[in-house]
C-alpha positions as CSV (number, residue, x, y, z in Angstrom):
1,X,93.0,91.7,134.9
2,X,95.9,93.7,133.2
3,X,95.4,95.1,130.0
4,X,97.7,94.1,126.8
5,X,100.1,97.1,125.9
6,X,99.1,98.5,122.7
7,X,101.6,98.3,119.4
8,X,104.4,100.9,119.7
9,X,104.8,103.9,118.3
10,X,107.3,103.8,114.9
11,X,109.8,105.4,116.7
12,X,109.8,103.1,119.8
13,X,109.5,100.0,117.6
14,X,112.7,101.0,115.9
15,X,114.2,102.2,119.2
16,X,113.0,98.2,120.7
17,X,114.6,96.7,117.4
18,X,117.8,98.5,117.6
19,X,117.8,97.3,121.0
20,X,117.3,93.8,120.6
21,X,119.6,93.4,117.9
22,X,122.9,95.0,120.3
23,X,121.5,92.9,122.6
24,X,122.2,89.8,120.8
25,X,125.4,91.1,119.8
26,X,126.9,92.1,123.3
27,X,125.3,88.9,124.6
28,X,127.1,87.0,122.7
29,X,130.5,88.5,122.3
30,X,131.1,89.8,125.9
31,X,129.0,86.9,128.4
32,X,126.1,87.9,130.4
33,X,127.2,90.0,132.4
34,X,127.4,92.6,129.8
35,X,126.6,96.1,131.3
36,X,123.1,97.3,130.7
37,X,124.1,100.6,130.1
38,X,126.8,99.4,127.6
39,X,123.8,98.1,125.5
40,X,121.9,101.3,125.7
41,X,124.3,103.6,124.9
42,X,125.7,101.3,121.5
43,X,122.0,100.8,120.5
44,X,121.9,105.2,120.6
45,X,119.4,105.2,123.4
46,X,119.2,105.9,127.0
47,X,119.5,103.9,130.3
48,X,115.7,104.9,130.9
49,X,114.3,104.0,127.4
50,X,115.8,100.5,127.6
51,X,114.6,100.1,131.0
52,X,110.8,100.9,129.9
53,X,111.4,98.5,127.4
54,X,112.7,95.9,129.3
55,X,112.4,96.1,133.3
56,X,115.2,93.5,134.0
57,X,118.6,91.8,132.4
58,X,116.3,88.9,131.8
59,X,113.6,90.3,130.4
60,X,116.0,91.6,127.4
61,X,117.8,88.6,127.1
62,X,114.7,86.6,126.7
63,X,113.5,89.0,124.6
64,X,116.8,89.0,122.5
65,X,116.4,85.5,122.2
66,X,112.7,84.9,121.3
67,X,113.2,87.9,118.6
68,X,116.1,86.2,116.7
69,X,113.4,83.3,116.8
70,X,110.6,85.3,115.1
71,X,113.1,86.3,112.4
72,X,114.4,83.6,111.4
73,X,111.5,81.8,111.7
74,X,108.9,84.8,109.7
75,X,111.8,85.0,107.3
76,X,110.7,81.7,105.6
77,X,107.9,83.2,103.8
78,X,109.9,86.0,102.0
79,X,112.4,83.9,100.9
80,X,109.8,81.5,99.1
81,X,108.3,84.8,97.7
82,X,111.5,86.0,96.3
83,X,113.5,82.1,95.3
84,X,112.4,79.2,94.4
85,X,111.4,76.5,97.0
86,X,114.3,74.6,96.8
87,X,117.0,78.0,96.9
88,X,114.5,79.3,99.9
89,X,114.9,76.2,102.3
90,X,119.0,76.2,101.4
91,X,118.8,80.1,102.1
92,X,116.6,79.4,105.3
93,X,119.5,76.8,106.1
94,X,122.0,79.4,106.4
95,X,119.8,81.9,108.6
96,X,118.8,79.1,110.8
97,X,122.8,78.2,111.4
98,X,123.2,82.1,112.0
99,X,120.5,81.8,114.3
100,X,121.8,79.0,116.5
101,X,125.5,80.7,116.4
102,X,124.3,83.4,118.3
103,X,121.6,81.2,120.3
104,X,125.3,79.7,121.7
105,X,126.9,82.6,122.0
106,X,124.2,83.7,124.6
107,X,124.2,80.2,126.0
108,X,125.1,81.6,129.5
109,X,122.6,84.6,129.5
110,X,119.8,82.6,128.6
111,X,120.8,80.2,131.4
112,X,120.7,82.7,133.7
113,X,117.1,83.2,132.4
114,X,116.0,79.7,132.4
115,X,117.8,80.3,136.3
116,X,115.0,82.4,137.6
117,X,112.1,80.8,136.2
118,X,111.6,81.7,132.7
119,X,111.2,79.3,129.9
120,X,112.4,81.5,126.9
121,X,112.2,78.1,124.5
122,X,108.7,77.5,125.3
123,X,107.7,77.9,121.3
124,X,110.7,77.4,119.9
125,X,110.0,74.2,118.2
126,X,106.5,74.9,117.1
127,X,107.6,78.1,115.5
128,X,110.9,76.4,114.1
129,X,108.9,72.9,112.5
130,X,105.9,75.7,111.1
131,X,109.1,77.3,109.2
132,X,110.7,73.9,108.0
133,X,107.6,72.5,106.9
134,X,106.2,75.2,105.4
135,X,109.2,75.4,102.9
136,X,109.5,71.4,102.9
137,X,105.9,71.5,101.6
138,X,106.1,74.3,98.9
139,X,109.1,72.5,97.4
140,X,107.5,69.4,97.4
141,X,104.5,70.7,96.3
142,X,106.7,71.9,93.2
143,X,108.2,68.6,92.9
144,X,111.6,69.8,93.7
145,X,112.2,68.3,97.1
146,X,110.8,65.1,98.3
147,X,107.4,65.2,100.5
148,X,108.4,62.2,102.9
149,X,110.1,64.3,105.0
150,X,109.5,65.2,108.9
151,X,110.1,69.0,109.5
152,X,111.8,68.3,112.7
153,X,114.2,65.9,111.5
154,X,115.6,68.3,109.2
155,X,115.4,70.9,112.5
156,X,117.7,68.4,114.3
157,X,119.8,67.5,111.1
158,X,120.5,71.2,111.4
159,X,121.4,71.8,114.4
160,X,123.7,68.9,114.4
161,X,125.7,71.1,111.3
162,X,125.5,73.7,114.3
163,X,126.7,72.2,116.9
164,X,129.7,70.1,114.3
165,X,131.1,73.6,112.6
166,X,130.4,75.8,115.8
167,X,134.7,75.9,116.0
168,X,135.6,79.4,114.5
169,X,136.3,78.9,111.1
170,X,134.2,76.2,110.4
171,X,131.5,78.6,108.4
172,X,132.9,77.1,105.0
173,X,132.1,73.1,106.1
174,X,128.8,74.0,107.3
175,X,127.9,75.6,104.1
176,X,129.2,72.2,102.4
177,X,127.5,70.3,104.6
178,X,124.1,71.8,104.1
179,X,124.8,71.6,100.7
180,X,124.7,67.9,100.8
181,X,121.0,68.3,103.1
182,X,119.4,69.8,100.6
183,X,120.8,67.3,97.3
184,X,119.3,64.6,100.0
185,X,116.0,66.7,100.2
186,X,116.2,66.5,96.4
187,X,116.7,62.8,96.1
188,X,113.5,61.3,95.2
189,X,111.1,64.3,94.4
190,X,108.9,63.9,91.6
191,X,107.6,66.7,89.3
192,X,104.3,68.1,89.9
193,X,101.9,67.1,87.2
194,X,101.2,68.9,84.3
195,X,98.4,70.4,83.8
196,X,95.6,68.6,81.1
């Protein structure tokens, strides 16, 4: 039986973040066959330090992905602390189409992963409807978006803006588009009752 690693030191974890996020980035922009060392040396650390981190090209690349995942999806609950429900979900909209830009752009890297035996997508819906329905259910819970609604078909809606506006340029029209989601999230909520 192997033992779980313990949590990282600060400096490590901001060493693994800063990796992560040139991953995604290099990923995306130059294919997978990206040089590793190319990674390490724009994320400011060495050949070796990635390497403990992450022992092969598809153990990053899964890791990449899955971490873009966690954020988008662990960003839901700040938003609704900071906006209201209504403003969260349309500001969770716009990370979520982030997040599937750069999913695409590292469309052949994670095939590669999915290639030798990996399944970096294994909790990618359960994380993604927890997120949707969490802010579906605080703004219908506030009366400001309607409660009928199934957290995956607003997933799917959204990735259908994705996949529509993925041309460059296209940014403006998906804002517009997901503009008009949220107005139809809106039609038919019904204000919370007052209190006696």
């Amino acid at each position: 039986m192997t033992s779980k690693p313990g949590p990282l030191r600060a400096d490590a974890r901001r060493n693994r973040e800063r990796i992560l996020e040139v991953a995604v980035r290099a990923f995306s922009e130059q294919g997978p066959d990206v040089a590793i060392d190319t990674i390490a040396k724009a994320a400011g650390v060495g050949s070796a330090t990635l390497y403990r981190h992450f022992p092969t090209r598809e153990a990053l690349v899964e890791a990449a992905y899955r971490n873009e995942l966690v954020r988008v999806c662990d960003s839901a609950a700040q938003l609704l602390s900071d906006h209201a429900p209504d403003q969260a979900l349309r500001l969770w909209m716009d990370r979520f189409i982030d997040y599937l830009a750069a999913k695409q752009g590292m469309a052949d890297a994670l095939r590669a992963v999915v290639a030798s035996g990996a399944d970096p997508f294994a909790e990618t819906l359960d994380r993604l409807g927890t997120a949707i329905g969490t802010l579906l259910r605080a703004g219908a819970d506030a009366g400001l978006l309607r409660p009928d609604v199934d957290p995956f078909d607003v997933g799917f809606t959204l990735a259908g803006v994705a996949l529509i506006t993925s041309a460059p340029g296209q940014r403006e029209r998906a804002g517009r588009l997901l503009d008009l989601l949220l107005d139809g999230l809106r039609y038919g909520a019904h204000e919370p009752a007052s209190p006696s």
